[in-house]
N, C-alpha and C positions, 0 to 999 in steps of 0.2 A: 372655114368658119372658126375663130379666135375660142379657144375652149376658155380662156377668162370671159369673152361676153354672156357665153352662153350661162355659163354661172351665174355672173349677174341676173340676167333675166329669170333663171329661175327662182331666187329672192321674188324681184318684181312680182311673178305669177306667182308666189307662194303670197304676197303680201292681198291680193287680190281675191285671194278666198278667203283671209280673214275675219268678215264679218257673218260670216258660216257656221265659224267656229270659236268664236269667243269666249274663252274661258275652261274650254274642254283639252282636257291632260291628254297627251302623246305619248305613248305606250311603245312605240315600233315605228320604226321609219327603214327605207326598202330601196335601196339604190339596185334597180334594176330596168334592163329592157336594153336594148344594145349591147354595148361594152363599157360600162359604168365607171371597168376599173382602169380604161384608157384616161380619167382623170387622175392628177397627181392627188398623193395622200395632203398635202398642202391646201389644192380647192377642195377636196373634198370637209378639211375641216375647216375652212371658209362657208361652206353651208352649211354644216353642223352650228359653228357658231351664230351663223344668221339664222337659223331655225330655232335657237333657245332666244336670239333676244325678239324671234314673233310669236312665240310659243310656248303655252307651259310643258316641256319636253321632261318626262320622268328622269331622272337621275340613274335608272336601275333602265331606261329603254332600250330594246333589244334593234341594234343598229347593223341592217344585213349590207355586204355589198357584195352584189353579181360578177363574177372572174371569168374569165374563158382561158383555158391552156394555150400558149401559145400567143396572147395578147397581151400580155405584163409582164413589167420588169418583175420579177420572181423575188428580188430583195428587196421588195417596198409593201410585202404585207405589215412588216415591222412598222413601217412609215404609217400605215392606215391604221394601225394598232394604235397607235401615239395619237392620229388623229380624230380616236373616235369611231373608230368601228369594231363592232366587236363579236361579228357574225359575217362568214362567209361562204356563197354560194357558188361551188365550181362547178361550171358545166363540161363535166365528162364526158357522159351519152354514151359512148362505151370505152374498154380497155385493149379493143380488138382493133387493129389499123386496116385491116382491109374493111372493114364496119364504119369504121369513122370517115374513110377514103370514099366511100358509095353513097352516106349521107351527106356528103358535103363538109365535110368538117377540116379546119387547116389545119390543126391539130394532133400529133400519135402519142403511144404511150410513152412514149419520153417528157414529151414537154406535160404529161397528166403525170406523172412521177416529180418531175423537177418543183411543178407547181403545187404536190401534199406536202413535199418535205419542207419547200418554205414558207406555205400555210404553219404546220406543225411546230418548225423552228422560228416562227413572229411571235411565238405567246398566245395568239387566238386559238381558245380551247375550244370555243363552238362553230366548228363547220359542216357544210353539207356538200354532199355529192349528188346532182341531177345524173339518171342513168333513164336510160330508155331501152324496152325491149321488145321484142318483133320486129326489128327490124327487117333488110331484102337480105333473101338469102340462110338468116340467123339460124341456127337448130336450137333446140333445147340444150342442149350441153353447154354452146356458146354464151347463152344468156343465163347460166347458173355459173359460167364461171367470170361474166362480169359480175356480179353480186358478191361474188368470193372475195374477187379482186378491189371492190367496193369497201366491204368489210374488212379486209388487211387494213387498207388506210386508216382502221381507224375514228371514222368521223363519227359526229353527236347523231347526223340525220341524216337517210338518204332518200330522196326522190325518186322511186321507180315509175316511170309510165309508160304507158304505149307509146308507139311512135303513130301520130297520126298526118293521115296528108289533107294539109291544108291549101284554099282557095289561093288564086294568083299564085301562086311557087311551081317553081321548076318541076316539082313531083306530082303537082295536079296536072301539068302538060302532058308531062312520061311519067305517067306512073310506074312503078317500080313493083317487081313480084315479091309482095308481102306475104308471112307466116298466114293460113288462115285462121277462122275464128277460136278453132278448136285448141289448133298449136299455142295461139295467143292466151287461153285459157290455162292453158298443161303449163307456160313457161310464169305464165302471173302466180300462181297454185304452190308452184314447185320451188319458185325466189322466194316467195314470203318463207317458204317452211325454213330453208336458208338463211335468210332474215332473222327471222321467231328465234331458232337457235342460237344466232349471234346475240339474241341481246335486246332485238329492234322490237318495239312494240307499232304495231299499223293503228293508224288515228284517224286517217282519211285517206280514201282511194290509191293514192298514191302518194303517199306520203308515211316513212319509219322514222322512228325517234329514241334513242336511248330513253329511258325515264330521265323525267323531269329536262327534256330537249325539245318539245316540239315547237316549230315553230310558229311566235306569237305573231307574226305577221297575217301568215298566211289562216291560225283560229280565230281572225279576227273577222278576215273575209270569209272565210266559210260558216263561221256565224252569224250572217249578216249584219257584221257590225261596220259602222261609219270609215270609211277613210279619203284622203285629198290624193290627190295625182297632179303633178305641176311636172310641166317639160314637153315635150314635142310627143303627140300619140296619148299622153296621158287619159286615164278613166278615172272620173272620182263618186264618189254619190255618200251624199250626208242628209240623214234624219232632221228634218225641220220641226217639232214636237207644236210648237204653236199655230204651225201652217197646215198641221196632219199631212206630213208631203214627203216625198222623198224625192233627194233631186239629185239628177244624174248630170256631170259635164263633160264635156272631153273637148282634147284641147288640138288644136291644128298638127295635123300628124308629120311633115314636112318640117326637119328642124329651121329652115332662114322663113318658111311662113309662118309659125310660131314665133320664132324671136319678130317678126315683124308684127306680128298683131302683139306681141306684150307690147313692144314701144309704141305701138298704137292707142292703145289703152289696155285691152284683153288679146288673148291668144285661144281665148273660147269658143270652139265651132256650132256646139250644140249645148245648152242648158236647158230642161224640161224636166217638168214632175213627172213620176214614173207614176201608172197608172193603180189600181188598186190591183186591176189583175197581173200585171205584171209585178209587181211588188209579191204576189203571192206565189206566182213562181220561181220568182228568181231566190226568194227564203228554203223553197223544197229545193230548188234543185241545187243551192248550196248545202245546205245543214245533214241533205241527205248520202253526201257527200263525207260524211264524220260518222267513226264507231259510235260515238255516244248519239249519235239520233238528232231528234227534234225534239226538244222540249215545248210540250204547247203552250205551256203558263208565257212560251216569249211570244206566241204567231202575233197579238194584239200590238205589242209595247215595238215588235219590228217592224212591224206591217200596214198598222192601222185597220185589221181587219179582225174581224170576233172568227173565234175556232170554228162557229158553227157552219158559217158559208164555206167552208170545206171539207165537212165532215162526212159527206157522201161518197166526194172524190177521196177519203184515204179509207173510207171503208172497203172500196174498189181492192183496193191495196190488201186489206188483209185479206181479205175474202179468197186471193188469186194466192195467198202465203207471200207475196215480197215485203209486205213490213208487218211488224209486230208492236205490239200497242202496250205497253208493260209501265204502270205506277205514273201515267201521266206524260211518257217518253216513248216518242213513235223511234224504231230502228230498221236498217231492212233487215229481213232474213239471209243465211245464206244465199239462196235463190235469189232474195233481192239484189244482195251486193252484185252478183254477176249480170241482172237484168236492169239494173238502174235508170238505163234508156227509158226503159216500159212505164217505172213509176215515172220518173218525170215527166211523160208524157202527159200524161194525167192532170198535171197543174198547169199545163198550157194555157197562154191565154184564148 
């Protein structure tokens, strides 16, 4: 599949949510999901500039693009630099090569070294490291001295999270002997303290930020705010304010069955208003997601729903101590933060 068509098309499927979005400023755009940076800095800024002549696109927008070790040419962040990008996101996952060899990674610590020094040496001053930990096998020692090895580099942001095993993949088959809950607890506990002293302030679940770093892509989605997905696999969902609606689309996940339905007209598999109840969980179980909370004065203006048809199910919450109800801004507790399965539960539809 020609990576010039595929570009093309997603113009196309970007031009086709247009009227969604009329007139509403672009803050953050997010080249990610595959290997984003197997595109040359050249297409990449072929969609940047087709993106500002569809879009009011901020001047100041924070422009990520997703990298893997091992899959780019190493001298062309400079290239992506020049074309407009001004955030990047390497997936690390760990510094350890028998860690990265058992998770499937093509990747060691050579080609994750080769690839900070020429992140570092393009000029892009804000980047992130994805790290994962629990991994098979891992001790505590191990996962405190990826976060070390993390923090040498350097970067604006780092991504810690669990490793978890998901549906259809080789690890749902064979599962692999994971850290248990507790060890998972000790090594989450133990990085941040790690973290906190480097510098990193925690914002959400798994996500550190130097002050004034976090990133706006991802405060947007955990704020339940609006965003477009355009490309193969894509997820989008924007607030319709005159329709009282929220609407969810996703786009044919197969890249040649998606470029064939954009040339067909759309590459749309599913478009549908989210419901009222699901609208109301998917606000908790993002925002709950964020040190700063829920602010309630938003549940109405996101949701379409008044505070009050929830206020039994978050009083569950304090009652049990996982969130805490302080000047109009629900947060969880300590406890919360660790149980946050249990509150979300709770907003189910």
């Amino acid at each position: 599949m020609p990576a010039e068509e595929y570009v093309h098309a997603l113009l196309v499927d970007l031009e086709e949510e247009l009227p969604l979005v009329w007139g509403r400023p672009v803050h953050s755009i997010f080249f990610g999901g595959g290997t984003p940076s197997l595109f040359s800095a050249k297409q990449i800024g072929f969609l940047l500039s087709g993106f500002r002549s569809l879009l009011p696109v901020s001047p100041e927008a924070e422009v990520t693009l997703e990298a893997n070790p091992g899959t780019i040419e190493h001298d062309s962040f400079s290239a992506y630099r020049d074309a407009g990008v001004n955030r990047i996101s390497l997936g690390v996952q760990s510094f350890d090569d028998r860690l990265l060899q058992d998770i499937g990674r093509i990747h060691g610590r050579r080609e994750v070294d080769l690839a900070v020094a020429a992140i570092r040496g393009s000029g892009i001053k804000n980047y992130n490291i994805d790290l994962m930990y629990s991994l098979p096998g891992q001790s505590l020692e191990a996962a405190l001295q990826d976060v070390r090895a993390a923090v040498a580099c350097e970067p604006t942001h780092i991504s810690h999270y669990q490793l978890t095993i998901e549906p259809n993949t080789a690890f749902h088959a064979n599962p692999p002997e994971l850290p248990d809950d507790d060890s998972a607890w000790e090594m989450q506990q133990e990085c941040g303290v790690v973290l906190s002293r480097a510098g990193f302030e925690q914002y959400e679940i798994s996500a550190w930020s130097r002050p004034g770093y976090q990133c706006r892509h991802n405060l947007n989605y955990w704020r339940y705010g609006d965003f477009l997905g355009i490309g193969a696999g894509a997820h989008g969902k924007i607030t319709l304010p005159a329709e009282e609606s929220a609407r969810r689309r996703i786009r044919q996940r197969h890249p040649r069955s998606w470029m064939n339905g954009v040339s067909e007209g759309s590459g749309v598999i599913e478009s549908r208003d989210l419901t009222p109840e699901e609208r109301v969980f998917e606000f908790f179980l993002n925002q709950l997601r964020l040190r700063e909370g829920v602010n309630k004065s938003q549940m109405d203006p996101r949701t379409g729903v008044a505070w009050d048809k929830v206020e039994a199910r978050v009083q569950i919450a304090v009652d049990k101590g996982l969130l805490k109800d302080e000047n109009g801004v629900l947060s969880p507790t300590e406890l919360g933060w660790r149980f946050s399965n249990e509150i979300q539960a709770l907003f189910l539809p």
